[in-house]
C-alpha positions in Angstrom: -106.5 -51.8 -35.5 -105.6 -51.9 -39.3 -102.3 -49.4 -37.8 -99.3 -52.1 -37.3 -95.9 -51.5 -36.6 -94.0 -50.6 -40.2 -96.8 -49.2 -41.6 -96.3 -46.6 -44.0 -98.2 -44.0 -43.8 -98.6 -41.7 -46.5 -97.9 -38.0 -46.1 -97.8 -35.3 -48.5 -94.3 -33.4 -49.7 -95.4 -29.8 -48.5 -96.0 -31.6 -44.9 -93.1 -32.9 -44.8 -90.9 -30.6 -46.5 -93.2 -27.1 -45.3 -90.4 -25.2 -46.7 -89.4 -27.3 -49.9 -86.3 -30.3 -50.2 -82.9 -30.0 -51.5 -81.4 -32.8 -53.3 -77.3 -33.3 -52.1 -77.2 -37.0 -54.2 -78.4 -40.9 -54.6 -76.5 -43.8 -54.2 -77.9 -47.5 -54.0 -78.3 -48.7 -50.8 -76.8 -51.9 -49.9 -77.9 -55.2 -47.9 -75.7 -55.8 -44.5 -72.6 -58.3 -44.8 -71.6 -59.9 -42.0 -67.7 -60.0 -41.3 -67.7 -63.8 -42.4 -69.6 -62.9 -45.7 -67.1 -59.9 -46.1 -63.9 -62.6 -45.2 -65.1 -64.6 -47.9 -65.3 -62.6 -50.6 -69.2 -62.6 -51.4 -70.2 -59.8 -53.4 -72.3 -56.8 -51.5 -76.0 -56.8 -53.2 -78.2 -53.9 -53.2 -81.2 -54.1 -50.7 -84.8 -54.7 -52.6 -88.0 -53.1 -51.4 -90.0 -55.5 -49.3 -93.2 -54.5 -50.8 -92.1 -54.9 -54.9 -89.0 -56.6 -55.2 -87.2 -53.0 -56.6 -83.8 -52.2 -56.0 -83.6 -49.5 -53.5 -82.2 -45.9 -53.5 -81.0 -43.6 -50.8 -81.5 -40.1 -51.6 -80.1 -37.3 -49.7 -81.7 -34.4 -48.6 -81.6 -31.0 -47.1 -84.4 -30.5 -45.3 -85.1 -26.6 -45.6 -87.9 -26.5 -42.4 -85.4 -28.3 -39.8 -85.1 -26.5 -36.5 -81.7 -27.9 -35.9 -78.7 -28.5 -37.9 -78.4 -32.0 -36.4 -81.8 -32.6 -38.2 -81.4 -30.8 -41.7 -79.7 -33.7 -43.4 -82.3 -36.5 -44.1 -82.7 -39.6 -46.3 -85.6 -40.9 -48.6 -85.8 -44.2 -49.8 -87.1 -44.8 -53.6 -87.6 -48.1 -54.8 -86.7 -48.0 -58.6 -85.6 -50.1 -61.3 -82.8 -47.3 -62.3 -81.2 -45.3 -60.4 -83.5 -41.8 -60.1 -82.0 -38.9 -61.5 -82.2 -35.7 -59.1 -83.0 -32.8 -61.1 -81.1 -30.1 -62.4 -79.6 -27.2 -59.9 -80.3 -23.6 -60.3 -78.0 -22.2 -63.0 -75.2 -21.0 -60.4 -75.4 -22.7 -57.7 -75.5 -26.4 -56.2 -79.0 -26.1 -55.2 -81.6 -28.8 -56.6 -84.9 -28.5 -55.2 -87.3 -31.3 -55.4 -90.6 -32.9 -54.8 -91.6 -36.2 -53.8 -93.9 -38.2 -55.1 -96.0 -40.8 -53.1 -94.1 -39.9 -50.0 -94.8 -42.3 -46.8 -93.1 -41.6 -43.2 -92.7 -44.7 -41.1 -92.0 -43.9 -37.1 -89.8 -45.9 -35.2 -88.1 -45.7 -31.7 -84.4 -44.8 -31.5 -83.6 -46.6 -28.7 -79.8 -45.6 -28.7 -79.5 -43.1 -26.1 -81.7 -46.0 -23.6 -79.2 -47.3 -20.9 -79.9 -49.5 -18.2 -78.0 -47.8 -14.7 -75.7 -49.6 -12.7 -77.1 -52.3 -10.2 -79.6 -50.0 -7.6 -79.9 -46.9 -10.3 -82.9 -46.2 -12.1 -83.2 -47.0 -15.5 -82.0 -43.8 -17.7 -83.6 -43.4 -21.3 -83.3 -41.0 -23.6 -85.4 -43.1 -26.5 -86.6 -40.6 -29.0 -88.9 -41.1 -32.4 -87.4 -41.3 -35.5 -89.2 -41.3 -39.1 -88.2 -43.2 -42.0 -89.1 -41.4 -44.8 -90.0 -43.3 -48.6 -91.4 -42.0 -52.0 -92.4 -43.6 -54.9 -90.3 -40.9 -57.1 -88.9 -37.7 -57.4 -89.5 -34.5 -59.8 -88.0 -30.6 -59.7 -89.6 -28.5 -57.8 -91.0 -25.8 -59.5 -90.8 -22.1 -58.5 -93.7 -20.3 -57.3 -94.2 -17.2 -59.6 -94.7 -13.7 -57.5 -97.5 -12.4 -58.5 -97.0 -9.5 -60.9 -97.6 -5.7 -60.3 -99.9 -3.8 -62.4 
């Protein structure tokens, strides 16, 4: 099977985001320090895309289809020489809508919630699937028009 685990697979914006993304902000995301790295004083590096060597960005967003609050807030990865800039908000508000471009969704097992039971008790686990979500770039959405009485 050509499927392995980490495979990014690529899914369009509108199926991910049925009801459209809101950008809250980027910032670089940055490689994991140990405490003896941190101790010693070592600089924290941004983390680089496995795939091209790019830095990579975390961008947050409100996802406007969620079911749950505990699942609105999401983050997409962009891989980017420069940090990308999310577009401008609706004159008034906060809002920035946006689109993603290339968008991939990776699936992975949150194993958090999995315990093992006391010695004699069955094993409780509450594993769920989780989706990493990464795009090559990011542009405004654009406002669908209504169409126009006659």
């Amino acid at each position: 099977m050509a499927i392995t685990g980490g495979s990014r697979l690529p899914a369009g914006h509108d199926f991910v985001f049925p009801r459209g993304a809101l950008v809250m902000g980027v910032e670089p995301v940055l490689k994991f320090q140990s405490a003896d790295e941190r101790a010693k004083g070592l600089p924290v590096e941004q983390e680089a895309d496995k795939g091209n060597g790019l830095p990579v960005w975390s961008v947050l967003v409100i996802d406007q289809a969620a079911e749950r609050k505990t699942d609105a807030v999401v983050t997409v990865k962009i891989a980017a020489a420069h940090q990308p800039v999310p577009p401008e908000a609706i004159p008034g508000t906060d809002v920035r809508p946006v689109l993603f471009e290339g968008l991939t969704v990776t699936p992975w097992i949150d194993d958090k919630g999995c315990r093992s039971g006391a010695a004699g008790e069955r094993h409780r686990c509450r594993a769920k699937l989780g989706y990493s979500l990464r795009a090559t770039g990011m542009k405004p959405a654009v406002a669908k028009s209504a169409p126009k009485a006659a």
